[in-house]
C-alpha positions in Angstrom: 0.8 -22.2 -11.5 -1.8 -24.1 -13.7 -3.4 -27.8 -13.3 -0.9 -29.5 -14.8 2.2 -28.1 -12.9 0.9 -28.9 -9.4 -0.4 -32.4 -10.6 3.2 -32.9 -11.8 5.1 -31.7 -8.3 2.6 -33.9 -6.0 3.0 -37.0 -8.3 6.9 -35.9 -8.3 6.5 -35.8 -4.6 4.8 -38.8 -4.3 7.4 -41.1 -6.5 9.9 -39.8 -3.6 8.4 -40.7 -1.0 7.3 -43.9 -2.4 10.6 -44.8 -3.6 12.0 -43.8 0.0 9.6 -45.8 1.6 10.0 -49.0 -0.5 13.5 -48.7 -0.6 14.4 -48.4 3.2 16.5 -50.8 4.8 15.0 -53.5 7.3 15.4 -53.2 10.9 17.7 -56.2 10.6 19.9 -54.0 8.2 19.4 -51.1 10.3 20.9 -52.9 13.3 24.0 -54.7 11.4 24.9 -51.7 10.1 24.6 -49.6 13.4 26.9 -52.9 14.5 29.2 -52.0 12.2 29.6 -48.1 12.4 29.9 -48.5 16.0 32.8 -50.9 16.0 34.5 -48.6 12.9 33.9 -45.7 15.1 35.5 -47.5 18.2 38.2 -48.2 16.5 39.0 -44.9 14.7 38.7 -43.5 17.9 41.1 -45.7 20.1 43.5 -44.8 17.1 42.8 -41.5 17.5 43.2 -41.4 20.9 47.0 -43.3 20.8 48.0 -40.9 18.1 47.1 -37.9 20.3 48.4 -39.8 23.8 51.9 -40.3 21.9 52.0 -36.7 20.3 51.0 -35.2 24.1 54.2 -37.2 25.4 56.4 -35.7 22.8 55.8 -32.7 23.0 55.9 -33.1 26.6 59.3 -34.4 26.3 60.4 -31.6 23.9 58.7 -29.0 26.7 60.5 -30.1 29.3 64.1 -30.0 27.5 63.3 -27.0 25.8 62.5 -25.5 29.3 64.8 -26.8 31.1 67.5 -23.8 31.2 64.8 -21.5 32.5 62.4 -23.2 34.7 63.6 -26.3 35.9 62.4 -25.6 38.8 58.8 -25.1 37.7 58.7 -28.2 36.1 58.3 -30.0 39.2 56.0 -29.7 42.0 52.4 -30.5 43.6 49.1 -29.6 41.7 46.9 -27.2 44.1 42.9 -26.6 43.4 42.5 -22.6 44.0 39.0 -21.1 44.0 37.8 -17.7 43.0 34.1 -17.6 44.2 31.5 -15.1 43.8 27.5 -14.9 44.0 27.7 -15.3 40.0 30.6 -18.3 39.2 33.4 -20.4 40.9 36.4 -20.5 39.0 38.8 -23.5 40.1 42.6 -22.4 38.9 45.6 -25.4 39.1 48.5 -24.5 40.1 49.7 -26.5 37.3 49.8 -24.9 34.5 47.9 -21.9 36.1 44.7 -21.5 34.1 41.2 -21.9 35.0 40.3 -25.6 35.0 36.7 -26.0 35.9 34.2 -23.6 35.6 30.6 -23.5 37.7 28.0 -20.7 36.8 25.4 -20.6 40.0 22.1 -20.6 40.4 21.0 -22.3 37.0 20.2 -25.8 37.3 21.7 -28.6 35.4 20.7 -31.5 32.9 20.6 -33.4 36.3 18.2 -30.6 38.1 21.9 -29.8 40.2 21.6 -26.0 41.1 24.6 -24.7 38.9 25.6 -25.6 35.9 29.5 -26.7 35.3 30.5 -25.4 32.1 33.9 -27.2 31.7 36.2 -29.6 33.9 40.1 -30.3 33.7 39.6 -33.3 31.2 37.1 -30.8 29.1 39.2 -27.9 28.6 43.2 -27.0 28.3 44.7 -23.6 27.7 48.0 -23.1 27.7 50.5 -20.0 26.5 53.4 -20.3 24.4 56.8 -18.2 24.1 59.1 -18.4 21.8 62.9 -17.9 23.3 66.4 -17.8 21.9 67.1 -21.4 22.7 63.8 -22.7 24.3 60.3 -22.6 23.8 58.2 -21.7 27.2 54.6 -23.8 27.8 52.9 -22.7 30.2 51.0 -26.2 30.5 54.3 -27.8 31.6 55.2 -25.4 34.5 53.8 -25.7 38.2 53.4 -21.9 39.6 53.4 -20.8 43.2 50.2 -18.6 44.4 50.6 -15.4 46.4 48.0 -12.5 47.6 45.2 -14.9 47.1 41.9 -13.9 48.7 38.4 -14.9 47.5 38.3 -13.1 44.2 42.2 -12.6 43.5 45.0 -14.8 43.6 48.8 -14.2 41.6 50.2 -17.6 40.2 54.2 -17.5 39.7 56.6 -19.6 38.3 60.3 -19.2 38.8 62.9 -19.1 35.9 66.0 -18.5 37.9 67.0 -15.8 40.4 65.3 -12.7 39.4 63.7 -14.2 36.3 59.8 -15.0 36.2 56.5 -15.3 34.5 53.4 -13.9 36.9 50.3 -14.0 36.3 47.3 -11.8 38.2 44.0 -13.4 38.2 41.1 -11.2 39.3 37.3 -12.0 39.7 34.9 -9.3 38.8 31.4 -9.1 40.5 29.5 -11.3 37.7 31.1 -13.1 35.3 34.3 -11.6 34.4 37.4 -13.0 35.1 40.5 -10.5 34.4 43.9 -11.8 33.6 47.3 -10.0 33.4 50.3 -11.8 32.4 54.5 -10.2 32.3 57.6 -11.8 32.0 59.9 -10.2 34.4 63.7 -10.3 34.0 63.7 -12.4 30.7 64.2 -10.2 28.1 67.6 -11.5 26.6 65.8 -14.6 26.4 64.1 -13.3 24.0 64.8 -12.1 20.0 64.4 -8.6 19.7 61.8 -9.4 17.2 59.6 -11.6 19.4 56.3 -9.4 19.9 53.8 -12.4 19.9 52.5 -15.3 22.2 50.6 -18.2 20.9 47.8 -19.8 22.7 46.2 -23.1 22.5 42.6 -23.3 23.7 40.5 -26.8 23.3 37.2 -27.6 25.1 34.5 -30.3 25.0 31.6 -28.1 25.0 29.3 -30.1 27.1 25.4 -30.8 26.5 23.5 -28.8 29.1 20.1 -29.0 27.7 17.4 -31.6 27.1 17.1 -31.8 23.6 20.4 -32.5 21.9 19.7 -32.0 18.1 18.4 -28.5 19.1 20.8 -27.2 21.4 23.5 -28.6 18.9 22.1 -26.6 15.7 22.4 -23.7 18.4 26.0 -24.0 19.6 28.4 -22.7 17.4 32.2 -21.0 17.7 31.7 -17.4 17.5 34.1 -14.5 17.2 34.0 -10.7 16.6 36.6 -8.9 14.5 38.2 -5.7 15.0 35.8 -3.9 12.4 32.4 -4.8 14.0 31.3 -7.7 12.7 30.7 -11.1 14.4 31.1 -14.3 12.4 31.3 -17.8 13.3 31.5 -21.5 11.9 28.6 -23.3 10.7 27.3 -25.6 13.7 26.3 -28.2 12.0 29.5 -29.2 9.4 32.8 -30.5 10.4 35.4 -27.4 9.8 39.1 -28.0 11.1 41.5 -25.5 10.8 39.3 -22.8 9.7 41.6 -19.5 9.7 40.1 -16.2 10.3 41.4 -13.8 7.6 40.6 -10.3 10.4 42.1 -9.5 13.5 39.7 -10.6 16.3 38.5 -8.9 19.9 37.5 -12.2 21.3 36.2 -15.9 20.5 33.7 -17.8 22.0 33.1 -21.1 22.3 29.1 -21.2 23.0 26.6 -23.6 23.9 22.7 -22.6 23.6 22.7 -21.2 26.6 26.0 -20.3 27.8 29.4 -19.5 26.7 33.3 -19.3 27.6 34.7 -16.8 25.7 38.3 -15.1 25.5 38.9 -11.5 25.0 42.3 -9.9 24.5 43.3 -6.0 25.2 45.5 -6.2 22.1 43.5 -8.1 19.7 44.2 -11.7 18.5 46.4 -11.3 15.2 44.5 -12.1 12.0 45.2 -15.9 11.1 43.8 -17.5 13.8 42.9 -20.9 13.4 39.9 -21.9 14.8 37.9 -25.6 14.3 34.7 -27.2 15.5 33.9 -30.6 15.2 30.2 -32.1 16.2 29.7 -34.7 18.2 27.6 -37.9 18.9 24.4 -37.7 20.1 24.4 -39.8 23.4 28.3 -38.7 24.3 27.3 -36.1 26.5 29.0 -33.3 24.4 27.8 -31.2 21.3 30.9 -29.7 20.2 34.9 -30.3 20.3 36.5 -26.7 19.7 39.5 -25.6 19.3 41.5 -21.8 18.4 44.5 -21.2 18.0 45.7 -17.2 17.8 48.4 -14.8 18.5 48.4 -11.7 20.6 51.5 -9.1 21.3 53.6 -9.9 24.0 56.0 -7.7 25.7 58.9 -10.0 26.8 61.0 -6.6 28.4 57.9 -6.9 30.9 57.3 -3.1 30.3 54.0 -3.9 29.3 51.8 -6.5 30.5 49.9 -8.9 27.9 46.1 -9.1 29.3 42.8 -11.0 28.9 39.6 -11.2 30.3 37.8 -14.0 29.9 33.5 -14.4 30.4 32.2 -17.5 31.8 28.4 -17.3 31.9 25.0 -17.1 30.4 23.6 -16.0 27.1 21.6 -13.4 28.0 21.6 -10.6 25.3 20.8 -7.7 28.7 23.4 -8.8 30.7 26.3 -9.3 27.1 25.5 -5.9 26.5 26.0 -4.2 30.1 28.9 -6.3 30.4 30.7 -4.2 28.5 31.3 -2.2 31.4 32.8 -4.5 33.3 35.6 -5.0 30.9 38.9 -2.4 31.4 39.6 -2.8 27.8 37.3 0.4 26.5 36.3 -1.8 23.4 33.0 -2.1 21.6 32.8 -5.7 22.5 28.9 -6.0 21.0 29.2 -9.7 22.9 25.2 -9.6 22.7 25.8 -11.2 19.3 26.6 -14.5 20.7 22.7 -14.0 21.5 21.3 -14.5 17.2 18.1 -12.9 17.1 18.0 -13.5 12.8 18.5 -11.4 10.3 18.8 -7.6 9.7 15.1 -6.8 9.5 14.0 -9.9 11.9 16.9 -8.5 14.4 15.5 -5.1 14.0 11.6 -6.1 15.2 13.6 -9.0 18.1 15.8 -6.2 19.1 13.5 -3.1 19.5 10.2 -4.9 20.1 10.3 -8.2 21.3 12.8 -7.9 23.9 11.2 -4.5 25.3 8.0 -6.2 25.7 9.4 -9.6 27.1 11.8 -7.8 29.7 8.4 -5.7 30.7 6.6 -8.7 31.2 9.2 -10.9 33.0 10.0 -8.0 35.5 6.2 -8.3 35.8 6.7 -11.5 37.1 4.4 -13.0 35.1 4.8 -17.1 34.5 6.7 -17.3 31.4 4.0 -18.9 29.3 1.8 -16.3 30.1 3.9 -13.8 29.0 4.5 -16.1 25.1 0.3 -15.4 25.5 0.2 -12.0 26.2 3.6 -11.2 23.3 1.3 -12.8 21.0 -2.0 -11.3 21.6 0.1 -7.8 21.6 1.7 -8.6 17.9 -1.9 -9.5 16.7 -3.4 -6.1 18.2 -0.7 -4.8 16.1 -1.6 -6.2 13.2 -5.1 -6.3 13.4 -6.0 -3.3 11.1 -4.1 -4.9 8.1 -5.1 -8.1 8.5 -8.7 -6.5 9.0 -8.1 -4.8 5.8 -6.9 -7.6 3.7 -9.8 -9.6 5.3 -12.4 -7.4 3.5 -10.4 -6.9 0.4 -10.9 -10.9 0.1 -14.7 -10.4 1.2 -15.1 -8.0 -2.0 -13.9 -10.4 -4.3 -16.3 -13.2 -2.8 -18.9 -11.0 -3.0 -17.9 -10.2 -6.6 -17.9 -14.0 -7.5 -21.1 -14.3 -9.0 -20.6 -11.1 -11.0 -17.0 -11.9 -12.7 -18.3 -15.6 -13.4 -21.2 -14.1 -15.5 -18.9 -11.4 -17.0 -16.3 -14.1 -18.0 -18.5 -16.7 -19.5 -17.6 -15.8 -23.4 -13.6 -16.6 -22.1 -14.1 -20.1 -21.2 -11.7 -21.4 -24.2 -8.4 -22.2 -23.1 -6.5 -19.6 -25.7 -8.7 -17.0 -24.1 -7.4 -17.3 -20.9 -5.4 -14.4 -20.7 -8.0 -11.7 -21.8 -10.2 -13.8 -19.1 -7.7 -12.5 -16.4 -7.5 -8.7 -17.9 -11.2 -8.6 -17.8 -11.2 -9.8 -14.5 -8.4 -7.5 -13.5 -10.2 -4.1 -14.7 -13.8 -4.9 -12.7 -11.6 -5.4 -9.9 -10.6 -2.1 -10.4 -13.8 -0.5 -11.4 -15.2 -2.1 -8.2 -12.0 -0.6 -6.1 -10.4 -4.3 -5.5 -6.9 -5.4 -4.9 -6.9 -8.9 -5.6 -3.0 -9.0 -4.3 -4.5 -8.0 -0.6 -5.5 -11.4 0.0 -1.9 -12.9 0.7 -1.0 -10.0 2.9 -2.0 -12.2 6.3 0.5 -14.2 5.6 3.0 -12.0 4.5 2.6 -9.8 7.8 2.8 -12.5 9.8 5.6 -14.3 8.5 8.4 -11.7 9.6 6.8 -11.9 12.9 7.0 -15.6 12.8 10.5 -15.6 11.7 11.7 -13.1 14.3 10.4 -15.5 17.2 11.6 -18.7 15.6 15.1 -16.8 16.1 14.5 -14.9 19.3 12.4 -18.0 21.7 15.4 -20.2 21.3 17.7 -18.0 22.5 15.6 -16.6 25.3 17.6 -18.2 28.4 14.6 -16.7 30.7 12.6 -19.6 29.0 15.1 -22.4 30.6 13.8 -24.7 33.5 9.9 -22.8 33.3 7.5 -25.0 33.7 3.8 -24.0 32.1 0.8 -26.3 32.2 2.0 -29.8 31.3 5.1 -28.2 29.9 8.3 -28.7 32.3 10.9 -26.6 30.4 9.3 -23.9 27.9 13.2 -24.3 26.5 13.5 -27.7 25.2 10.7 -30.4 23.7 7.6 -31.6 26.2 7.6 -35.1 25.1 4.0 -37.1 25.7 6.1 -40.6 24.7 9.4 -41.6 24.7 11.2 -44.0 23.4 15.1 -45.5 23.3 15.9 -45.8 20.0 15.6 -43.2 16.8 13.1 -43.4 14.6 13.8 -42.2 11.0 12.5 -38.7 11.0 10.6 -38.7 14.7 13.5 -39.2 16.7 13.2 -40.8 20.2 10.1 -39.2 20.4 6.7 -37.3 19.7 5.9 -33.5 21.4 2.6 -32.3 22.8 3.0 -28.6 21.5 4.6 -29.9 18.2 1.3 -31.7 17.4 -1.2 -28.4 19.1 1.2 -26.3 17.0 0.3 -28.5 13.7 -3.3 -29.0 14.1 -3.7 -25.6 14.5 -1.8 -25.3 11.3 -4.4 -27.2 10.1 -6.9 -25.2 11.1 -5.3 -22.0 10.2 -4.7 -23.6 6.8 -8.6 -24.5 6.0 -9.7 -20.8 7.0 -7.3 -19.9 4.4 -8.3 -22.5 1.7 -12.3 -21.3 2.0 -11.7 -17.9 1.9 -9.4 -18.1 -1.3 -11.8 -20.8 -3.0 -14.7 -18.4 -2.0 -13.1 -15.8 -4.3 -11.6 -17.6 -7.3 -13.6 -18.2 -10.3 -13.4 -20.7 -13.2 -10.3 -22.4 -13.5 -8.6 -20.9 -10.6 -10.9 -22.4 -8.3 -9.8 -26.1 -9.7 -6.5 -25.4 -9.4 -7.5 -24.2 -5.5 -9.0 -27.9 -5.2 -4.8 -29.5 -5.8 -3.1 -26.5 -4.0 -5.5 -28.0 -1.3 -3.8 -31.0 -0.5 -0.4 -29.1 -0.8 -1.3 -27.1 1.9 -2.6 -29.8 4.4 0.8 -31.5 3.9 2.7 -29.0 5.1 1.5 -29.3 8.9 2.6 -32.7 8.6 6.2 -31.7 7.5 6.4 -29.1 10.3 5.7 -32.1 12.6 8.9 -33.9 11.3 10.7 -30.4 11.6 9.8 -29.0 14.4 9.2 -32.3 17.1 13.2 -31.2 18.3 12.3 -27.5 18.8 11.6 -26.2 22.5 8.4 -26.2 23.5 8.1 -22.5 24.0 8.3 -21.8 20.4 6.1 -24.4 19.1 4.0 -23.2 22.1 4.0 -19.7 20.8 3.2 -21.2 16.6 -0.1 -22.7 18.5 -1.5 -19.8 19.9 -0.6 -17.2 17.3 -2.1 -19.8 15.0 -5.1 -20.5 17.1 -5.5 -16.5 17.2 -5.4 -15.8 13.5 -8.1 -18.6 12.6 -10.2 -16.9 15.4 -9.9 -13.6 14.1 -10.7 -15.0 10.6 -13.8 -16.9 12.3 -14.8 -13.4 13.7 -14.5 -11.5 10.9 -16.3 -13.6 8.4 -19.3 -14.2 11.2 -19.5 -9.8 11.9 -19.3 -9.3 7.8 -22.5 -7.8 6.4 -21.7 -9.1 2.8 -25.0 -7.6 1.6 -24.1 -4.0 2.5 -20.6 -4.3 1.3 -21.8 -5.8 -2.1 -24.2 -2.2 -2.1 -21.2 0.0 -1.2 -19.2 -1.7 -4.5 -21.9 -1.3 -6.6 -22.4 2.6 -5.3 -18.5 2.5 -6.7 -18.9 0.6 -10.1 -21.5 3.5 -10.8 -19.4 6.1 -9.9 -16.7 4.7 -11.7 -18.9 4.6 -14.8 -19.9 7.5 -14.8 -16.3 9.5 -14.7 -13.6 6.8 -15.5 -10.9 9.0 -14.6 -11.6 8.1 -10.7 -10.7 4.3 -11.3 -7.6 4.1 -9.1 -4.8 1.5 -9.7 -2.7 -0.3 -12.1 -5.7 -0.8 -14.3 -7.0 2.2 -14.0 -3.9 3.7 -15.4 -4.0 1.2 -18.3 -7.9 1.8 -18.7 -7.0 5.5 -19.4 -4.1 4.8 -21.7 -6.6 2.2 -23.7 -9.6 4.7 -23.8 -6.4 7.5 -25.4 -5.1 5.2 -27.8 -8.8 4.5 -29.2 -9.6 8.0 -29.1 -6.8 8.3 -31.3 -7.3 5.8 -33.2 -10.6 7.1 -34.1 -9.1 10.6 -35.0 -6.9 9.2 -37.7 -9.7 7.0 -39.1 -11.8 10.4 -39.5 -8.3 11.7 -40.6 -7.8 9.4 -43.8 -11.6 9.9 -44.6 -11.6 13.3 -45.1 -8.3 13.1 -47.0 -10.1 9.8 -49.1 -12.8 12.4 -49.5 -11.1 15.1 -50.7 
């Protein structure tokens, strides 16, 4: 990238911002036009909410005449609260309808500090069942079921159809999280088609804000689900997608928050076709996501075989998904530690197999949990030391070599000579045993490390509600001001770690800059002086980025940060550059006196030049003797 191309992106840069600066609205405009979304958005949802109202009574009214030949007696009755409790979760089932309505994982505190966490109440969640009869359609939302063999982790909700002629369902709570459901239909089956196999099922929740830091937690809730092959997909978390079907056959679907999840699983898959949507939310409602699926699964309606589910209502913790596994009865590969995204193949493979080992070491340590961020990144950079050693002294060679290449370069000053300038400076690298391309390799072993933890800190629930120094929840932003209102591109307000994290980008940045400048020569180093600027206004966009993020991983960016520019600091302070200039002279002789030791690219192409104008000579001496003769 030469002069003129960098001048041309920071002048392009700057007409943006400029033009985005000049032509923001006023406060005044700001605030009329807030007015005016707000009273749009009032209205659209009042209408919204009267179209829904009047579709929920129709369909009432169709359920109830469609069911009345079967369960008229169900249709009627008092609404009973029943608990299944363990140390884990409380489940609350209604007797109407006879599904979980309210969901309480224990022992993890709240947005309010509370010391569990409600994942879903009966206004936040509805799941209902639907059959398909002869003559009338069966919702299991409509009908009011009678509980039997209940005890504190089991209960058996029925609703009667006639004499003989019923729907059961078995609840049973496992000893964590796992809730196991079977459902039969018992003396129905000539009220059924001899081709009904299938159920439908309706499931819609308000996936509730449980965290701090809204915009963060939202760009890490999403609606997940695992198909039948293997593979986990899921809709994008931060786009509007309504009636998004899923083309495979599914084990289960989740609808996740950062931190926890409700998720469905069914023993004989949920048909391909599914229907699935996720619609964000306004900051300030209280809820990130509105999801809803809609799927089929077999259904026996002789009652032979009974249709079962278990469903998971707990935390994201990618230990726990995993051994859960063998609480389910289904014998599936359920892989529900995906709903825990640790990145990419390779940056999954160094979360997965390094970071997690180390960080489960540590925590059962009990170590506080910004301790242990310190000691995972002092680990990585013991790690990594010998390359970035390495690479540090291949950059001290070619500062040492400055002086030399400037005075072997002088006749290639002219602009149309700047390419045999760089090959001439390309082969005493190699006759001094150089790699100029070792220089960027800090950064380029670092950055999969970075990127791995960017993936893996979010989504470390151990990190939620530790405190550390100044820091009150490692898992969310450590704001030092707040403020009521948004600002454009701060937000309501400004994180202490955010700003350590990009002064130490800083930092890191300028050890960087002098030890590239050091070792460029001629034009290359004026071009260093614009790439300058470039590089100090990237800390300042990270701000703008990264001000949302928890305070954990901006924790973790400061002190691997704060380590690297130490170890730079160290390593340019213990460098005798007088004995390694010696030891690359001691080389450059050797090298000169038997080419064929030069090592490299350009070694390769020395040889194949010194051939060519060997014989090139030969056929010279060639044509004179023939001239001669």
């Amino acid at each position: 990238m030469d002069k003129n191309t960098i001048t041309g992106f920071v002048l392009l840069a700057l007409v943006f911002i400029g033009f985005g600066w000049f032509n923001q609205p006023s406060q005044e405009q700001i605030d009329e036009a807030a007015r005016q979304d707000s009273i749009a958005k009032v209205a659209a949802a009042k209408k919204a909410s009267e179209k829904k109202l009047a579709e929920q009574q129709a369909r009432k009214e169709t359920v109830e005449a469609d069911s009345t030949a079967l369960f008229f007696t169900a249709l009627s009755g008092e609404a009973k609260d029943i608990v299944l409790s363990n140390e884990k979760v409380a489940l609350t089932l209604s007797t109407k309808g006879g599904t979980v309505k309210n969901a309480v994982v224990k022992n993890f505190k709240d947005i309010n500090g509370n010391g569990d966490v409600t994942l879903f109440n009966e206004k936040e969640q509805e799941l209902r069942f639907i059959f398909e009869g002869k003559e009338q359609n069966i919702y299991t939302s409509s009908l009011y079921f009678t509980p039997t063999a209940q005890t504190d982790t089991t209960v058996t909700l029925t609703a009667e159809a006639g004499e003989g002629k019923e729907l059961e369902i078995r609840y049973r709570l496992g000893e964590s999280y796992m809730l196991h459901v079977e459902m039969r239909m018992k003396g129905m089956k000539n009220h059924f088609s001899p081709s009904c196999k299938t159920m439908d099922i309706e499931w819609h929740e308000l996936c509730r804000q449980q965290e701090k830091g809204f915009t963060f937690e939202n760009q890490h809730s999403r609606l997940t689900w695992h198909d039948t092959e293997g593979d986990t997909d899921y809709l994008n978390e931060t786009n509007e997608k309504v009636d998004e079907p899923i083309e495979e056959a599914t084990d289960w679907i989740a609808f996740k928050n950062q931190f926890f999840s409700c998720v469905m699983i069914s023993r004989d898959n949920f048909k391909e076709g599914a229907l699935v949507s996720s619609v964000p939310q306004q900051k300030g409602s209280g809820y990130l996501k509105d999801y809803t699926a809609r799927m089929k699964t077999a259904f026996d309606p002789t009652g032979e075989k009974t249709s079962d589910f278990e469903f998971y209502f707990g935390p994201n913790d990618f230990r726990l998904l995993k051994d859960i596994q063998e609480e389910s009865a289904f014998g599936k590969d359920l892989e529900m530690e995906q709903l825990v995204y640790l990145g990419w193949p390779l940056f999954r493979i160094i979360n997965r197999w390094f970071t997690l080992y180390v960080f489960d070491w540590l925590t059962h340590m009990g170590i506080p949990m910004g301790i242990v961020i310190i000691l995972i990144t002092l680990i990585l950079k013991a790690i990594t030391y010998p390359m970035v050693r390495k690479s540090y002294m291949s950059s001290a060679k070619m500062r040492v070599l400055k002086p030399k290449l400037e005075e072997a370069t002088k006749k290639y000053d002219k602009p149309e000579d700047a390419m045999k300038k760089q090959q001439e400076m390309m082969m005493m690298y190699s006759r001094y045993g150089v790699s100029p391309m070792s220089g960027c390799l800090p950064m380029l072993i670092q950055m999969p490390i970075w990127i791995a933890m960017f993936n893996f800190v979010p989504n470390a629930i151990q990190l939620r509600g530790q405190s550390f120094l100044w820091i009150s929840d490692l898992s969310t932003y450590d704001p030092i001001i707040e403020w009521d209102t948004n600002l454009w591109l701060i937000g309501d307000h400004i994180s202490l770690t955010c700003i350590l994290f990009c002064v130490a980008n800083i930092v890191y940045s300028w050890f960087t800059m002098q030890q590239q400048r050091d070792q460029m020569v001629g034009q290359q180093a004026e071009q260093m002086k614009m790439m300058q600027w470039m590089m100090f206004l990237m800390p300042v966009m990270f701000f703008f980025i990264f001000n949302d993020y928890s305070a954990g991983l901006n924790f973790y960016y400061f002190i691997s940060l704060f380590f690297s520019a130490a170890i730079m600091f160290v390593l340019r302070k213990t460098t005798d550059e007088e004995k390694l200039l010696a030891k690359l002279e001691k080389r450059y002789k050797e090298i000169e006196a038997n080419p064929k030791k030069m090592s490299g690219l350009y070694g390769r192409l020395e040889e194949m030049q010194r051939k060519q104008q060997e014989m090139e000579r030969e056929r010279q001496e060639l044509r004179k003797r023939r001239m001669g003769k």
